[in-house]
C-alpha positions in Angstrom: -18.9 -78.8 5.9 -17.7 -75.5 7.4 -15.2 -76.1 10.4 -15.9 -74.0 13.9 -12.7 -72.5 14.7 -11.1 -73.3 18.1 -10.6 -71.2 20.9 -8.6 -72.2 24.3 -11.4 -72.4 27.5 -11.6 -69.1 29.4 -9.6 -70.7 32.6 -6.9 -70.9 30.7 -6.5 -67.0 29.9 -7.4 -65.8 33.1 -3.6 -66.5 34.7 -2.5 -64.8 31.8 -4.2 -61.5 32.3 -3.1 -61.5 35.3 0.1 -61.6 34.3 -0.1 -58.8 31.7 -1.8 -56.5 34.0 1.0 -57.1 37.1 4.0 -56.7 34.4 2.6 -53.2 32.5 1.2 -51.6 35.9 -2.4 -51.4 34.8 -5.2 -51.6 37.5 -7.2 -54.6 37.6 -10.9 -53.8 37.0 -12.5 -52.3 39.7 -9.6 -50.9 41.3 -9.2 -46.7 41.6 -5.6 -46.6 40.1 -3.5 -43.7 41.2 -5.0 -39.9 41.7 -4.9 -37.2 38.4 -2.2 -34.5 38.6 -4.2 -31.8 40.8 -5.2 -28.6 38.8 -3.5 -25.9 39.1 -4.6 -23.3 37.1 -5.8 -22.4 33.3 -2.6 -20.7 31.6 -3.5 -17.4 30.7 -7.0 -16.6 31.2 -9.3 -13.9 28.8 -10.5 -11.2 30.6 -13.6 -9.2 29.5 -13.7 -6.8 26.4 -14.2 -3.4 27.8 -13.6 -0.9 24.9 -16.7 0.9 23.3 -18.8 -1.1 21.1 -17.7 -0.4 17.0 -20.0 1.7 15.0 -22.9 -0.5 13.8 -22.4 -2.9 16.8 -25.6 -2.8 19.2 -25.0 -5.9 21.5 -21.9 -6.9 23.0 -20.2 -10.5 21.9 -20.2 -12.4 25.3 -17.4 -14.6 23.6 -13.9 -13.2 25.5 -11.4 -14.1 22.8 -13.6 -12.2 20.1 -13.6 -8.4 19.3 -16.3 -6.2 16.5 -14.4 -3.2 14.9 -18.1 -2.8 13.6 -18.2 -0.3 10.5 -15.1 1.2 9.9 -14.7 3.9 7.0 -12.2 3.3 4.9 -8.7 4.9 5.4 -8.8 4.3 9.2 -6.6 2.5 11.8 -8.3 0.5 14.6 -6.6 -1.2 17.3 -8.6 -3.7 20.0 -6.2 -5.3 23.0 -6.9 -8.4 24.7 -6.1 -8.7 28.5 -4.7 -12.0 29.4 -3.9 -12.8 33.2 -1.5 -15.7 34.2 -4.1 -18.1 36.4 -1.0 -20.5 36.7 0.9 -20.7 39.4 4.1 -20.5 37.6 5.3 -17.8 34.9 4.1 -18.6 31.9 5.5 -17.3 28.6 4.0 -16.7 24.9 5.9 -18.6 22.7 4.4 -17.7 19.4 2.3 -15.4 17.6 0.9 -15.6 14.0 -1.9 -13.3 12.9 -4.3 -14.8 9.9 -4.0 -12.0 7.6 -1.3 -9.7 6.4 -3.6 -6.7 6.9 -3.3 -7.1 10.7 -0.2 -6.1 13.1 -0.1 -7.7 16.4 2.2 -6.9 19.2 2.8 -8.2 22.5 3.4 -6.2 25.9 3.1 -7.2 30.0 1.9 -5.2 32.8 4.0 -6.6 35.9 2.5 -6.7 39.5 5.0 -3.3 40.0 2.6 -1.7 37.7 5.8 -1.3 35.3 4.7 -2.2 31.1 7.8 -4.2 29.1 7.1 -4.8 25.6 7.7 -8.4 24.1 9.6 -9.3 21.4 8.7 -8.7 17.7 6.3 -11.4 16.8 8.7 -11.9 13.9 11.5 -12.9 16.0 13.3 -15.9 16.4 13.1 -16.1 20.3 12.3 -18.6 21.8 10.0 -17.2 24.5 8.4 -13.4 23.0 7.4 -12.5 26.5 6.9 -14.2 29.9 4.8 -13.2 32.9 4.8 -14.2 36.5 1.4 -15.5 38.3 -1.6 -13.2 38.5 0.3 -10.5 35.9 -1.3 -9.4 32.8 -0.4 -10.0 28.9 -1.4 -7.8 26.5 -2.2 -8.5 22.8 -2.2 -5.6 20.9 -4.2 -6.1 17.5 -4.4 -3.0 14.8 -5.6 -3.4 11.3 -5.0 -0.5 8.9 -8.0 -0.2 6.5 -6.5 0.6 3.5 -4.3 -2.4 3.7 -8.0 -4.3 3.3 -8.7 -5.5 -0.2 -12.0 -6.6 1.0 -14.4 -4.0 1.2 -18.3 -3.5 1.8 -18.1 -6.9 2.7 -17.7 -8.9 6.6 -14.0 -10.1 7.0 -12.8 -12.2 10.3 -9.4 -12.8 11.2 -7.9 -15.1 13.5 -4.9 -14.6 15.4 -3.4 -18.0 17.4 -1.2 -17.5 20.5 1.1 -20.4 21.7 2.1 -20.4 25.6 4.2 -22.9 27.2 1.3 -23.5 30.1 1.0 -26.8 30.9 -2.8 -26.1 31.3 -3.6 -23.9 28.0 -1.0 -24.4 24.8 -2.7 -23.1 22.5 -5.4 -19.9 22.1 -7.4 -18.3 19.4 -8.7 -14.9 18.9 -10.9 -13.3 16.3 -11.9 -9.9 15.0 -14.3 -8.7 12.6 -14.3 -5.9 10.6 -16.4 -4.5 7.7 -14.6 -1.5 6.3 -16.8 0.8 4.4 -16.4 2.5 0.8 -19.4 4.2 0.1 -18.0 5.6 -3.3 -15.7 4.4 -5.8 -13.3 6.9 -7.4 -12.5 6.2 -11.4 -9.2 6.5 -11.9 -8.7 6.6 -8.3 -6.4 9.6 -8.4 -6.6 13.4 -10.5 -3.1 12.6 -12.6 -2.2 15.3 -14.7 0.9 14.0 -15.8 3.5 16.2 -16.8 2.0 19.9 -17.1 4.1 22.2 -19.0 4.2 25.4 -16.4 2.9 28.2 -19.0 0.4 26.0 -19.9 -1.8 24.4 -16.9 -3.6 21.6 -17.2 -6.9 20.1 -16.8 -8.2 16.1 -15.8 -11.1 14.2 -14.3 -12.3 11.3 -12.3 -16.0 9.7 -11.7 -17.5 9.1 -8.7 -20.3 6.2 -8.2 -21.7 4.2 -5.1 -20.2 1.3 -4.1 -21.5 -1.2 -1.9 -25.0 -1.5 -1.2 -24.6 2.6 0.8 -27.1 5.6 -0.4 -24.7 8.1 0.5 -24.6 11.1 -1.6 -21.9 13.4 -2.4 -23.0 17.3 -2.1 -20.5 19.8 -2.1 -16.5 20.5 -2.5 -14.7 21.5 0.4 -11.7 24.2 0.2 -9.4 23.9 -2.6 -5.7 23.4 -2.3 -4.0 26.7 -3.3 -3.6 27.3 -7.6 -6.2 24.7 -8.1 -9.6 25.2 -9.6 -12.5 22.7 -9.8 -15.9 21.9 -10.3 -18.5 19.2 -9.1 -21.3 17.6 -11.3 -24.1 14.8 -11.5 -26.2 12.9 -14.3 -28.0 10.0 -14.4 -26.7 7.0 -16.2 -28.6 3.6 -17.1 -30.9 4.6 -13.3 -27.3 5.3 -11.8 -26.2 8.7 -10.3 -22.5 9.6 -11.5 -20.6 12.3 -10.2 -18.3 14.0 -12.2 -15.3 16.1 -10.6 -13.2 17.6 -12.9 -9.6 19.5 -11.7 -7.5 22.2 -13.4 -3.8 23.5 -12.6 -4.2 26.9 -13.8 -0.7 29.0 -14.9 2.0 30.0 -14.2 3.4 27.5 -12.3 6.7 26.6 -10.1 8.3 23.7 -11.9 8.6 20.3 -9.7 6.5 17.5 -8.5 2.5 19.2 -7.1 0.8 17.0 -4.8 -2.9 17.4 -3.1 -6.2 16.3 -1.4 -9.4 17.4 -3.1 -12.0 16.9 0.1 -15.6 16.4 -1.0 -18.9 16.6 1.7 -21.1 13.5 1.5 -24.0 12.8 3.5 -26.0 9.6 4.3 -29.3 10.4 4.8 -30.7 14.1 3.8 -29.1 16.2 7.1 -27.2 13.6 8.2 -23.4 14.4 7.6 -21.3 11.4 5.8 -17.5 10.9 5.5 -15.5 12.7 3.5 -14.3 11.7 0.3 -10.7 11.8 -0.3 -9.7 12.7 -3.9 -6.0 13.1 -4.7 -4.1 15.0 -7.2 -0.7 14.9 -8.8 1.3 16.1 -11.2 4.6 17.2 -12.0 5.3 20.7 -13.7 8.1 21.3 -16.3 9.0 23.6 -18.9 7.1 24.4 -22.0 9.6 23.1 -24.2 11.2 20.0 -25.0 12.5 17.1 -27.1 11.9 13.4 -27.7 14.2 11.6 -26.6 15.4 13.9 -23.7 18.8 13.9 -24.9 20.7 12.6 -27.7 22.7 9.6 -26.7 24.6 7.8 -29.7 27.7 5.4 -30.2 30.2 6.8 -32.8 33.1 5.1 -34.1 36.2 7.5 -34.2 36.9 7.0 -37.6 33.5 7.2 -39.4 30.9 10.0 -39.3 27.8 9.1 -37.3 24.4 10.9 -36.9 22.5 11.8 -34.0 18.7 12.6 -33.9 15.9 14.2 -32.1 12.6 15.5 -32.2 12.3 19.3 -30.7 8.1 20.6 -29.7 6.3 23.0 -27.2 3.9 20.9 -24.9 2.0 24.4 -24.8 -1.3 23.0 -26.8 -1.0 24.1 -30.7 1.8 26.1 -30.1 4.1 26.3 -33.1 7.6 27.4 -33.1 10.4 28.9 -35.2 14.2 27.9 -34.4 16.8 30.3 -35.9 19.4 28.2 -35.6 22.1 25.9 -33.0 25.3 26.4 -31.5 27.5 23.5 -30.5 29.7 24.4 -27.7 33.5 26.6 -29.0 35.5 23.2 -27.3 34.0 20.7 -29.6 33.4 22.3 -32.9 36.3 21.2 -34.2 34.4 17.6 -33.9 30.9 18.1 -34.1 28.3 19.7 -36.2 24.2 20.4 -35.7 21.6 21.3 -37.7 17.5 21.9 -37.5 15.3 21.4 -39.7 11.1 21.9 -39.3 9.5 18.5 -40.3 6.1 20.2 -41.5 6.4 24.2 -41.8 4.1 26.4 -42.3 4.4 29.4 -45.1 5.6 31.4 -42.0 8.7 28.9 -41.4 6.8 27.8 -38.2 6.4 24.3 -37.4 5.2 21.7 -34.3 7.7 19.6 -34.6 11.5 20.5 -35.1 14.3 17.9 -36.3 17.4 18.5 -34.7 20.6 16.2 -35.6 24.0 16.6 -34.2 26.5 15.0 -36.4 30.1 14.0 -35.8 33.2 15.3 -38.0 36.1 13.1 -37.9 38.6 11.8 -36.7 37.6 12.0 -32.8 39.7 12.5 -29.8 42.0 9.3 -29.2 42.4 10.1 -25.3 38.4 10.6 -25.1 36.1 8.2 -24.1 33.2 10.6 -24.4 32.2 13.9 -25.5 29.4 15.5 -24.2 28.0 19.1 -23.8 24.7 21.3 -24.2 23.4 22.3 -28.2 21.9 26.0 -27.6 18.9 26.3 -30.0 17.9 30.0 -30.4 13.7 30.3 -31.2 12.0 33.0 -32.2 9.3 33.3 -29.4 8.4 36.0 -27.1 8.5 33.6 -24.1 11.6 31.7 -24.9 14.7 33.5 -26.8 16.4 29.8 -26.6 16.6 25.9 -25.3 19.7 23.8 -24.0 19.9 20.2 -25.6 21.9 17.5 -23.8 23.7 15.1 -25.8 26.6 12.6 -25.1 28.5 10.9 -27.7 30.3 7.1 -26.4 33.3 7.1 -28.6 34.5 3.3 -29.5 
């Protein structure tokens, strides 16, 4: 048989509730207790979003703390502020800032009752207190988002940014802001490298050009070249998709030194109906015709023991072929050193692509050297180039 626990009768605990309600404070039931702290205000209150509505944005987001961007093109900057006025009736201060995504830069400023703007601390910043406002003064809450800092595009993305006050009446907000950043084409490679381009030779590259996203923009025509450039504009149809094909050429002579440009191509997004632009760019870096592989000749020699330097000497002028005479070492250091060329496949002519050039030591060395280094002079027999400098430096050990 199961045995009924035992409880004490319900007189007995009465005195002691009593008790326990007299010692902690607590009301007895039925009583009002003491009043709630009267209230006094709501921190920092939202005012309404008054800038113009983003482009593909047709109804305005009743929701304060929340701004649309809307369709932005790609390579833009949009910025959105949020007005916040101090309903508190003590200053309140912003404590902390952190913005959801690294593609978005917020920054803090007030507008004081003397009409006067002070800009709060960096967001960044250690302070304790980025920015403090008295009652009925605004706080602004700059927000900018750069779209070429977005790896999402054609697609919605929402970021928050949360804003810490020390209001007794609102700790903690949250804002939002969407943005869909548009990329109507994708550019393959995205940029017209040329590379080196030897400057009596030009050069010539491409890209493609295809739709992205889910847009039906078009591309139609080039816009004005950048000066010394040349280019041309095509389409085909490939597996039902249109690719656009723009090819680039740096014609010569050229100045020697790093080229860079914007190739700026029309687009439209319905037939009449002008599009964005499309940014191409271009690059390249123009040097001399000639040259040798590696740069320079660079070689450890011991002192005591003849050592052999190497390189390979060529014309980046397409099939050109050349014929080196011969190679001076500079008057100081013959005494030392020795060069030589030598064509690695010559034509019946003596010409050849591709020139061996070796620079060889004669010992002994300088003892109170560390280093010997100078220019070889190889002397060509080409109507555009009577000669070429060689670099070389020797590390004596």
């Amino acid at each position: 048989m199961l045995r009924r626990p035992s409880f004490p009768s319900v007189p007995l605990l009465v005195p002691a509730l009593a008790l326990l309600v007299a010692a902690v404070g607590l009301p007895a039931c039925g009583s009002k207790g003491p009043a709630a702290a009267p209230h006094d205000g709501e921190g920092l209150v939202i005012l309404p979003d008054q800038d113009p509505l983003g482009r593909g944005v047709e109804t305005r987001d009743p929701r304060p703390y929340f701004h649309d961007f809307g369709r932005v093109p790609d390579g833009d900057t949009v910025t959105h502020v949020f007005q916040m006025r101090n309903s508190d009736p003590r200053a309140v201060s912003v404590t902390r800032v952190d913005p959801g995504c690294g593609c978005t830069v917020a920054a803090l400023r007030a507008r004081h009752a003397d009409g006067s703007v002070e800009p709060g601390a960096p967001i960044s910043s250690k302070a304790e207190k980025l920015l403090t406002v008295a009652p009925g003064e605004l706080v602004e809450l700059e927000v900018r988002m750069s779209t070429r800092d977005l790896t999402v595009k054609n697609n919605d993305k929402l970021v928050s940014i949360r804003v810490a006050t020390d209001s007794p009446n609102l700790f903690f907000m949250t804002f939002e802001v969407h943005i869909l950043v548009e990329q109507p084409f994708a550019v393959v490679p995205g940029t017209l490298a040329f590379g080196d381009v030897p400057e009596n030779g030009g050069g010539e590259t491409k890209v493609e050009i295809v739709r992205a996203g889910h847009f039906d923009y078009r591309l139609t025509e080039l816009g004005p070249l950048p000066e010394g450039v040349t280019a041309t504009l095509s389409d085909e149809i490939r597996n039902g998709l249109t690719v656009w094909t723009l090819k680039a050429s740096l014609a010569p002579p050229l100045a020697r030194g790093p080229v860079s440009a914007k190739l700026h191509i029309a687009t439209e997004e319905a037939p009449g109906v002008p599009g964005r632009e499309v940014e191409v760019p271009l690059t390249a870096m123009v040097v001399e015709d000639l040259a040798c592989l590696p740069a320079r000749i660079v070689v450890a020699v011991p002192r005591a023991a003849a050592q052999r330097g190497e390189c390979e000497f060529y014309s980046r002028l397409a099939g050109q072929r050349l014929r080196v005479t011969g190679v001076d070492v500079p008057e100081a250091q013959r005494g030392f050193l020795a060069a030589s060329v030598e064509p690695i496949e010559p034509d019946d002519g003596g010409s050849s692509l591709r020139w061996r050039v070796a620079l060889e030591t004669k010992p002994p060395l300088p003892a109170d050297q560390e280093m010997l280094a100078g220019k070889l002079l190889l002397h060509l027999d080409d109507p555009q180039h009577a000669s070429f400098e060689l670099e070389y430096v020797l590390h004596l050990r």
